[in-house]
Backbone as JSON Lines, residues from 0, in Angstrom:
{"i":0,"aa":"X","n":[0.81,-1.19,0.0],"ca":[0.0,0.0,0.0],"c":[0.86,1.26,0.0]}
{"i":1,"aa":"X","n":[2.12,0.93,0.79],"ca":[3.19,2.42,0.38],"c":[3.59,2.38,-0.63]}
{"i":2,"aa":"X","n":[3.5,2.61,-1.93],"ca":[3.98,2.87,-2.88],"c":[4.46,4.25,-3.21]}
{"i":3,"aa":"X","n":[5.14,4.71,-4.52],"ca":[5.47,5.55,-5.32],"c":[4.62,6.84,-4.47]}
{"i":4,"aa":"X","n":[4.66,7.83,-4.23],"ca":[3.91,8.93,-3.73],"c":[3.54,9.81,-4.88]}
{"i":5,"aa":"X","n":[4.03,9.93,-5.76],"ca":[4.13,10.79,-7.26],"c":[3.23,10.9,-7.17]}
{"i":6,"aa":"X","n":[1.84,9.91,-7.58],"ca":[0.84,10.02,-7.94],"c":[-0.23,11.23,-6.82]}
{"i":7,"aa":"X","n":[0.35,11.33,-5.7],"ca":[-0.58,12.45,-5.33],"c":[0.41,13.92,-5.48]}
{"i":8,"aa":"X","n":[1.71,13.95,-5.46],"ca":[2.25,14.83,-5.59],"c":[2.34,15.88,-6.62]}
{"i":9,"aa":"X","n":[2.03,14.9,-8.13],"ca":[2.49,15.67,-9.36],"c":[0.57,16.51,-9.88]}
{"i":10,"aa":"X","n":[-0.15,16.14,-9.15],"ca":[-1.42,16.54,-9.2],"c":[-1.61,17.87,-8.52]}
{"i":11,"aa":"X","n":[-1.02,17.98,-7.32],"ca":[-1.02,18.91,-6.59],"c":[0.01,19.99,-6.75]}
{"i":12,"aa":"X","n":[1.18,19.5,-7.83],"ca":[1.88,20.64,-8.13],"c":[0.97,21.02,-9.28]}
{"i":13,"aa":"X","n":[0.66,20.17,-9.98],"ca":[-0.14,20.49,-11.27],"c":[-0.56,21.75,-11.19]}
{"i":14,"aa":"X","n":[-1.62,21.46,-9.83],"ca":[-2.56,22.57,-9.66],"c":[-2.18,24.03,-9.37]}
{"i":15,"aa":"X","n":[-1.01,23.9,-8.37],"ca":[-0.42,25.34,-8.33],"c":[0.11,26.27,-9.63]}
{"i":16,"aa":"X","n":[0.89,24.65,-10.32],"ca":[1.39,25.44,-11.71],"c":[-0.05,26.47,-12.29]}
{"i":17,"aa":"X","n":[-0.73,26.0,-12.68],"ca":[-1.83,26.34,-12.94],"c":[-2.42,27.57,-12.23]}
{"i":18,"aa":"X","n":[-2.66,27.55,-11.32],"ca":[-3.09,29.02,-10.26],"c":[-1.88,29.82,-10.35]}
{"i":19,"aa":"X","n":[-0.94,29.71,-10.59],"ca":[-0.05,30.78,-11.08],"c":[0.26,31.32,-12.3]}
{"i":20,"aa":"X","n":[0.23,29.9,-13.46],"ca":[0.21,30.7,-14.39],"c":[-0.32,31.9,-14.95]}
{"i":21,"aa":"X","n":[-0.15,32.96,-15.51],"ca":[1.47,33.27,-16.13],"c":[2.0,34.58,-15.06]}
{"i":22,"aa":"X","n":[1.68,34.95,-14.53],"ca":[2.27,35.98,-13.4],"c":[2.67,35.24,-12.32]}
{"i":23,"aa":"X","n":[2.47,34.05,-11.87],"ca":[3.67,33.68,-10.71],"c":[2.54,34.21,-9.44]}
{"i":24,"aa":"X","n":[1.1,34.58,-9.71],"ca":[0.47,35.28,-8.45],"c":[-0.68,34.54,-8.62]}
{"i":25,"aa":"X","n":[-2.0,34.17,-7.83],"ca":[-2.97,34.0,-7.45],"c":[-3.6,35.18,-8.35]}
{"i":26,"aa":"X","n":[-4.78,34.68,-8.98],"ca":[-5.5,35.24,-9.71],"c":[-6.24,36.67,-9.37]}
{"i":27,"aa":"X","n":[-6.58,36.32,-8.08],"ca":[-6.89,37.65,-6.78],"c":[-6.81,36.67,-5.42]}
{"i":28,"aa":"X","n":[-6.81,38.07,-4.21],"ca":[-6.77,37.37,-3.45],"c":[-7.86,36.32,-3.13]}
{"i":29,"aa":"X","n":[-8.85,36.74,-3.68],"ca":[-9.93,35.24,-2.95],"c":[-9.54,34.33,-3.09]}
{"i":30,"aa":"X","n":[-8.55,34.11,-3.7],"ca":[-8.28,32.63,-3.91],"c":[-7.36,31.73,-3.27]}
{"i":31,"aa":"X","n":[-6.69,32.58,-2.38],"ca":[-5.66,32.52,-1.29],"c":[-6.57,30.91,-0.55]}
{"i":32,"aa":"X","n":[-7.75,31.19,-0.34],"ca":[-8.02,29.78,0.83],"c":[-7.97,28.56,-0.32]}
{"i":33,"aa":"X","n":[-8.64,28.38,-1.13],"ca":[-8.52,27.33,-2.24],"c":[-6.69,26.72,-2.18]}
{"i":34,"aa":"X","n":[-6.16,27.74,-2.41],"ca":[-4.88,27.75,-2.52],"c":[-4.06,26.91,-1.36]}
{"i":35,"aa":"X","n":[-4.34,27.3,-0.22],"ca":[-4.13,26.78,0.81],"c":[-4.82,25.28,1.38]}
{"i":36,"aa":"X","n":[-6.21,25.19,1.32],"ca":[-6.83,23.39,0.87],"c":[-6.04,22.41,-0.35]}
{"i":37,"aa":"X","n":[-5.64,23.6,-1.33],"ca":[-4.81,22.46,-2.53],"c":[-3.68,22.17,-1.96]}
{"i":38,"aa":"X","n":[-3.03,23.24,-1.0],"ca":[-1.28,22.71,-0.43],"c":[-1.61,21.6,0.1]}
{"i":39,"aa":"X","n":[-2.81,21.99,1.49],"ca":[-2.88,20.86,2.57],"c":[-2.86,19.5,2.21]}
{"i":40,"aa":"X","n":[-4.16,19.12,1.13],"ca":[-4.58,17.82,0.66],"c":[-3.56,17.04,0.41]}
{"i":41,"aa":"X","n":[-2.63,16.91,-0.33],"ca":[-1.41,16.17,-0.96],"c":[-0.56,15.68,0.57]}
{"i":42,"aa":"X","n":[-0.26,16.48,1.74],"ca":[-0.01,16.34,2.75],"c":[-0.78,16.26,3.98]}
{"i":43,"aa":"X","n":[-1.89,15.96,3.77],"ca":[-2.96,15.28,4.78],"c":[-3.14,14.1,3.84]}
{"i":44,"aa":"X","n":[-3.33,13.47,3.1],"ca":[-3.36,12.06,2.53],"c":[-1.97,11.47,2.62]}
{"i":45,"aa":"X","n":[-0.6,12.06,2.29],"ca":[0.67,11.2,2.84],"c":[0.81,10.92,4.47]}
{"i":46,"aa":"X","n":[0.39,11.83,5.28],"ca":[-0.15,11.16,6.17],"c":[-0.54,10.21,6.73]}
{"i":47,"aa":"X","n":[-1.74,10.23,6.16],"ca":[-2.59,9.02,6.55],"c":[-2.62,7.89,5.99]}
{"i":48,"aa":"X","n":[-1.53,8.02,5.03],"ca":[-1.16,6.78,4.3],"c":[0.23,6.47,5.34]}
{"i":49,"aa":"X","n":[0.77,7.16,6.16],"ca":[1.55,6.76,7.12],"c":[0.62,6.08,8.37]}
{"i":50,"aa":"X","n":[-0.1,6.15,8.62],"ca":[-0.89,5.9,9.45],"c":[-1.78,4.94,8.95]}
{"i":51,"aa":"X","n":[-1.83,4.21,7.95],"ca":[-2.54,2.88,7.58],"c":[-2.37,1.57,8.18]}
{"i":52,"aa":"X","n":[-3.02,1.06,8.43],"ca":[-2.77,-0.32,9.29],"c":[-2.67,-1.49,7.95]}
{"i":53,"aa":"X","n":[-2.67,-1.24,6.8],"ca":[-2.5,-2.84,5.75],"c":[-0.74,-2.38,5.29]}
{"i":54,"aa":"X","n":[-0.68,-3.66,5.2],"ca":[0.75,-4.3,4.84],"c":[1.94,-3.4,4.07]}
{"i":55,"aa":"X","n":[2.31,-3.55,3.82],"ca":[3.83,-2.88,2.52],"c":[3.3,-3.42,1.13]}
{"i":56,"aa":"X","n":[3.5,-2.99,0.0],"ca":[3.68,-3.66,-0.88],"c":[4.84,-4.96,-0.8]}
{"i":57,"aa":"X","n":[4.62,-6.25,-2.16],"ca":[5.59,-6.93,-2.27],"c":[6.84,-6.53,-2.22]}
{"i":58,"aa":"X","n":[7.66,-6.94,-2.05],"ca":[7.85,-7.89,-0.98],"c":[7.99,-8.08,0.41]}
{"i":59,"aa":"X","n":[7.57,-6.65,0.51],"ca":[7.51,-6.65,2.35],"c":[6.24,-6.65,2.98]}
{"i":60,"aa":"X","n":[5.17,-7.43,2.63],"ca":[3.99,-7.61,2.76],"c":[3.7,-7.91,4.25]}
{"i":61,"aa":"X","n":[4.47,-8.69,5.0],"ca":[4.67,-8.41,6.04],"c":[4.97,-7.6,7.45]}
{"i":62,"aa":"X","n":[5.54,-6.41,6.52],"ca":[5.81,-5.0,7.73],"c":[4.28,-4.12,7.73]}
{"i":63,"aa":"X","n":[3.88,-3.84,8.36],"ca":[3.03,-2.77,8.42],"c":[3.57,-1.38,9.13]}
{"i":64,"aa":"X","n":[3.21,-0.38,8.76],"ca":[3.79,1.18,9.36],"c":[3.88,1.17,10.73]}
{"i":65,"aa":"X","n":[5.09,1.5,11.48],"ca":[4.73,2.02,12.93],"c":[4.45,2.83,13.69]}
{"i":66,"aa":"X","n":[3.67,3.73,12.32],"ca":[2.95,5.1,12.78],"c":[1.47,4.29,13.04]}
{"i":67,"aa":"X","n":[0.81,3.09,12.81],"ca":[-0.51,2.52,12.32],"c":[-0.94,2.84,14.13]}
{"i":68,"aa":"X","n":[-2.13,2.85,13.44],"ca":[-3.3,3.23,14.72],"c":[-4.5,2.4,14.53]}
{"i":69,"aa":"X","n":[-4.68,0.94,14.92],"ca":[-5.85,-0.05,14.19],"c":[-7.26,1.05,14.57]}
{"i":70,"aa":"X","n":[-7.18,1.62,15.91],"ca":[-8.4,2.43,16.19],"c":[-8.98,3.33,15.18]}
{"i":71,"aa":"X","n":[-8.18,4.05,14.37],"ca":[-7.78,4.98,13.46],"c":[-8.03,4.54,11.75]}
{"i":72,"aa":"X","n":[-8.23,2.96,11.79],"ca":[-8.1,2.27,10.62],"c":[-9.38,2.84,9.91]}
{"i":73,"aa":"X","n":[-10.63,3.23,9.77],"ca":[-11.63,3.78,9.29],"c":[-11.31,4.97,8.36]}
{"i":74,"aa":"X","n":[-11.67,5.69,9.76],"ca":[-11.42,7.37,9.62],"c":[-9.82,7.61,8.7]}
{"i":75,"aa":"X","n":[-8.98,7.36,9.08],"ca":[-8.2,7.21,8.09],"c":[-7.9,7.06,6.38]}
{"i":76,"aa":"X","n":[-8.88,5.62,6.3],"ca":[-9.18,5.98,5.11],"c":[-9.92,6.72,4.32]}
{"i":77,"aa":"X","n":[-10.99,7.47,5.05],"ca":[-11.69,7.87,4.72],"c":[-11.25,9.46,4.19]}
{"i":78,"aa":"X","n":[-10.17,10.07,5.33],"ca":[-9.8,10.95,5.31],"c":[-8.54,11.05,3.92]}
{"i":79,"aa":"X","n":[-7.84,9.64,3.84],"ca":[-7.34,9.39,2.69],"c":[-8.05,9.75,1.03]}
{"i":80,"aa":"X","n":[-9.03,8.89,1.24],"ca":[-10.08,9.26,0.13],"c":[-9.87,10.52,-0.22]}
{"i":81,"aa":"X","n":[-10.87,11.47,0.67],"ca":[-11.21,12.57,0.69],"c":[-10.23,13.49,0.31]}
{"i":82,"aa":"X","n":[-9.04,13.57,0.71],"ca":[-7.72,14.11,0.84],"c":[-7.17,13.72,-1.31]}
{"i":83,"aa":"X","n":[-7.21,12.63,-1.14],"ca":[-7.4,12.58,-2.75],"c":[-8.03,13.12,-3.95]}
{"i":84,"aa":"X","n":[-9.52,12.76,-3.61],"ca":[-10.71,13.64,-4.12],"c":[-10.14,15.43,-4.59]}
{"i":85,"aa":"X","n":[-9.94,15.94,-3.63],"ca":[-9.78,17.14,-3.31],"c":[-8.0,17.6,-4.59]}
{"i":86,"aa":"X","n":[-7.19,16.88,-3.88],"ca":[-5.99,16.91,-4.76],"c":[-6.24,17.01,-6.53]}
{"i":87,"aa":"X","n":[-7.27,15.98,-6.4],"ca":[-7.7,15.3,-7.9],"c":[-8.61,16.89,-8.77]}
{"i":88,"aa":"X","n":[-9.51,17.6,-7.81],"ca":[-10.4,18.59,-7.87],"c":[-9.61,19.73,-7.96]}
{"i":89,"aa":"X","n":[-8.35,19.61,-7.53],"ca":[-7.73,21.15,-7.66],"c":[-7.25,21.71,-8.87]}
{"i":90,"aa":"X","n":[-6.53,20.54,-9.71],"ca":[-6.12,20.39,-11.53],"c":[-7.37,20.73,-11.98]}
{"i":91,"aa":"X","n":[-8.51,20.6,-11.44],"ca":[-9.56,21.54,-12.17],"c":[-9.75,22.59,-12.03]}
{"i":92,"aa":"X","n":[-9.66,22.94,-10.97],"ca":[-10.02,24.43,-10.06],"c":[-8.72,25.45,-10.93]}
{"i":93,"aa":"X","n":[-8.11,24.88,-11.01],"ca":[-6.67,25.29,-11.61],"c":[-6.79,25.91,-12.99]}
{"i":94,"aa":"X","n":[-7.41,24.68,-13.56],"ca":[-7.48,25.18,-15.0],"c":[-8.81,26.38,-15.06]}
{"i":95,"aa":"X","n":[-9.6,26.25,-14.39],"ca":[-10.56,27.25,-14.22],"c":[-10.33,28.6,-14.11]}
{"i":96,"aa":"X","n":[-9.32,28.55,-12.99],"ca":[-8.53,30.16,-12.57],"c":[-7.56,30.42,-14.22]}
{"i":97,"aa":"X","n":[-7.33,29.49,-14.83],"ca":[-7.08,29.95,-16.17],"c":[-8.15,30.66,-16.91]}
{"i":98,"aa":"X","n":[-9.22,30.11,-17.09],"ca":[-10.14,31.08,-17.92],"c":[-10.91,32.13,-17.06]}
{"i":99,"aa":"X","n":[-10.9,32.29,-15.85],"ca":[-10.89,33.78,-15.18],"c":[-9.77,34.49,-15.6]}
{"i":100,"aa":"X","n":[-8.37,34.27,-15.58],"ca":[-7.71,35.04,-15.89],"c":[-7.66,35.51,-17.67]}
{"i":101,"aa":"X","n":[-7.98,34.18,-18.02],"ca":[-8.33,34.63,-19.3],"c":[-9.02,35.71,-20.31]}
{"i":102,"aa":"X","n":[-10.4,35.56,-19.17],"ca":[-11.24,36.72,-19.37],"c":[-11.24,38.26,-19.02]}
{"i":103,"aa":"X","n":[-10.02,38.5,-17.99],"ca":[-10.07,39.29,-17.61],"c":[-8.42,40.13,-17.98]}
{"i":104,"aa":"X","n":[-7.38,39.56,-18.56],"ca":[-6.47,39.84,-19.25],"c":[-6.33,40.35,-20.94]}
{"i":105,"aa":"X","n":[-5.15,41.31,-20.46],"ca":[-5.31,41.73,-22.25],"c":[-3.23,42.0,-22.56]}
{"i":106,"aa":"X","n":[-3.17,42.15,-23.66],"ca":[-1.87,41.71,-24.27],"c":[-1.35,40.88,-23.78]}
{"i":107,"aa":"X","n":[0.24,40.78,-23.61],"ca":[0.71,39.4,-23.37],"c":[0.44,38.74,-22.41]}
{"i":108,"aa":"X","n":[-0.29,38.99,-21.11],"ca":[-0.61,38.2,-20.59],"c":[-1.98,37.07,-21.37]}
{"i":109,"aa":"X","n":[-2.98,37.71,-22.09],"ca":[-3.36,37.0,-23.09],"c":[-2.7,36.22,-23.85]}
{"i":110,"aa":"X","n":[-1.88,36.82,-24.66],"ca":[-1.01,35.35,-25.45],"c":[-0.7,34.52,-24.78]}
{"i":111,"aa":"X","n":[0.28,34.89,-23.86],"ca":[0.4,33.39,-22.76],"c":[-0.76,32.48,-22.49]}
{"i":112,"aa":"X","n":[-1.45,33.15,-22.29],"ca":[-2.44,31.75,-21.95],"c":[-2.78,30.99,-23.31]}
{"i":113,"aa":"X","n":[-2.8,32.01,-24.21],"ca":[-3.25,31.39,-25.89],"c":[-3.0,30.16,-26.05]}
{"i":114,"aa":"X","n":[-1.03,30.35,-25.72],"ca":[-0.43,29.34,-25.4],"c":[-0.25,28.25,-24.66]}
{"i":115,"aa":"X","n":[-0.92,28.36,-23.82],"ca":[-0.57,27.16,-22.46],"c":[-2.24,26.88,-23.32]}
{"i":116,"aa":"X","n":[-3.2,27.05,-23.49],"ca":[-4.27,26.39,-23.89],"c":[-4.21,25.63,-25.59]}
{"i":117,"aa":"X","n":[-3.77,25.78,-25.85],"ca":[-2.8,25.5,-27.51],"c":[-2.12,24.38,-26.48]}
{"i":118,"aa":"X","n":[-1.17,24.12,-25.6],"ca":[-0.58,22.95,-25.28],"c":[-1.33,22.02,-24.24]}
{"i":119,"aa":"X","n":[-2.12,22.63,-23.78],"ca":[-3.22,21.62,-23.36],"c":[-4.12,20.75,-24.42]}
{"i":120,"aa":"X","n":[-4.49,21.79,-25.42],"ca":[-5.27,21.49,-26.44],"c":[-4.34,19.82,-26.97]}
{"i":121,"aa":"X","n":[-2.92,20.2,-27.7],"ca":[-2.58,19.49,-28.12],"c":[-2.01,18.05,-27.19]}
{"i":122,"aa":"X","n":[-1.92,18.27,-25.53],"ca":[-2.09,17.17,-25.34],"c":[-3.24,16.37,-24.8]}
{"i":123,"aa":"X","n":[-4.6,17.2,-24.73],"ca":[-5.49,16.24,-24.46],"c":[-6.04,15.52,-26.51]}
{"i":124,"aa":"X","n":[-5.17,15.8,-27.17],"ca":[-5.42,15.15,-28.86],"c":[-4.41,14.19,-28.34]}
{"i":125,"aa":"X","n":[-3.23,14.11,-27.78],"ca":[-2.19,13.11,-28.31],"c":[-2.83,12.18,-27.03]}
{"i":126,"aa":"X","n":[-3.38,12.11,-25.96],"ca":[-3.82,11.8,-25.14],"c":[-5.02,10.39,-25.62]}
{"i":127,"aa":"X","n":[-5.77,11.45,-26.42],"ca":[-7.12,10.92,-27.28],"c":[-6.45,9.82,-28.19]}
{"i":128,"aa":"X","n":[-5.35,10.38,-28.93],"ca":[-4.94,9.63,-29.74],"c":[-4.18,8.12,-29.21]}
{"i":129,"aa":"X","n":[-3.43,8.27,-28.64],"ca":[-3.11,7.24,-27.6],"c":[-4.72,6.09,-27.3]}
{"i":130,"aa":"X","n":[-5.24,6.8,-26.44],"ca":[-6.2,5.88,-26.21],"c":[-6.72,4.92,-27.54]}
{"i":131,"aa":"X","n":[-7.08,5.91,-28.33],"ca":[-7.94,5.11,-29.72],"c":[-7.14,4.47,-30.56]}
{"i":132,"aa":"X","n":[-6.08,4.51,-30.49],"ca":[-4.85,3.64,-30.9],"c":[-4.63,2.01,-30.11]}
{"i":133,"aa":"X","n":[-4.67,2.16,-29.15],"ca":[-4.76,0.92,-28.28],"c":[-5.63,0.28,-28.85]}
């Protein structure tokens, strides 16, 4: 069950990349708390994946964490879940604060985005393409 961590990590940078693009700032401040739930999540689910009571992956199927709390074994996952969910929800929220900024920008900060949506564009095609190729 400890595996690779990437998979919640590169989601949650995702998302910042994204809320910053292309000024390096938060779109306005309201967005400061969002901002702050997207940090937390990625590090409230490694957590509680420290705190799991099932096994190691092969081949150490045998060790379990000695952070584990069997009392804790529920809520834990649950909070795992959730903590995911949320990580998973922010690469959206992300791309969203792109087309606010979108709408509300003019010269190059416009092109930039032209651009980053032109390379989204082209990899949710090579993406597509991939799939329908299989």
């Amino acid at each position: 069950m400890y595996d690779d961590a990437s998979f919640i990590a590169w989601p949650g940078l995702l998302a910042f990349v994204l809320l910053l693009t292309p000024t390096g700032s938060l779109p306005s401040p309201r967005w400061r708390w969002w901002a702050r739930i997207a940090a937390a999540a990625p590090v409230v689910y490694l957590l509680a994946a420290a705190l799991r009571t099932q096994p190691l992956d092969p081949p150490l199927q045998s060790v379990t964490s000695p952070l584990a709390v069997p009392a804790l074994a529920g809520p834990v996952e649950v909070v795992a879940f959730l903590a995911l969910i949320v990580t998973q929800f922010a690469v959206l929220v992300g791309g969203a604060s792109l087309v606010v900024r979108f709408r509300r920008s003019h010269g190059v900060e416009r092109q930039q985005l032209r651009w980053v949506a032109l390379a989204a564009g082209l990899s949710a095609a090579s993406v597509l393409l991939v799939v329908v190729a299989r």
